[in-house]
Steps between C-alpha positions, in 0.01 A plus 500: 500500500662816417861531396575837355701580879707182454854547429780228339845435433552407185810292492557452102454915443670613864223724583182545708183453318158518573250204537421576129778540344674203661666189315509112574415423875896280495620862408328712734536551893210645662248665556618773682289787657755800352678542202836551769417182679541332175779673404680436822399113450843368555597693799166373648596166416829493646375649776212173564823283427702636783232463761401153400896402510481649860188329570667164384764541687351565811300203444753271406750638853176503754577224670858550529 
């Protein structure tokens, strides 16, 4: 398999890395397609938060 196009946030350094040059997998998130999509990791994650809270919710108030 070919990772030289993967893309990681390293969490102890606070930068993107590539599949290469990452660290431990408990200090990495990833793989990303783009260097920016790793960058913007948290964004991305707070973004999947927000619509599995609203998923939840709806879920939890559907039959009321």
């Amino acid at each position: 398999m070919d990772h030289d196009d993967e893309w990681y946030w390293d969490l102890k350094r606070g930068k993107a890395v590539q599949y290469r040059d990452r660290g431990k997998g408990d200090h990495t998130l990833g793989p990303y397609a783009t260097k920016v999509e790793a960058e913007n990791w948290k964004a991305t994650s707070e973004q999947r938060n927000e619509a599995w809270d609203a998923a939840d919710d709806e879920w939890e108030n559907a039959d009321r």
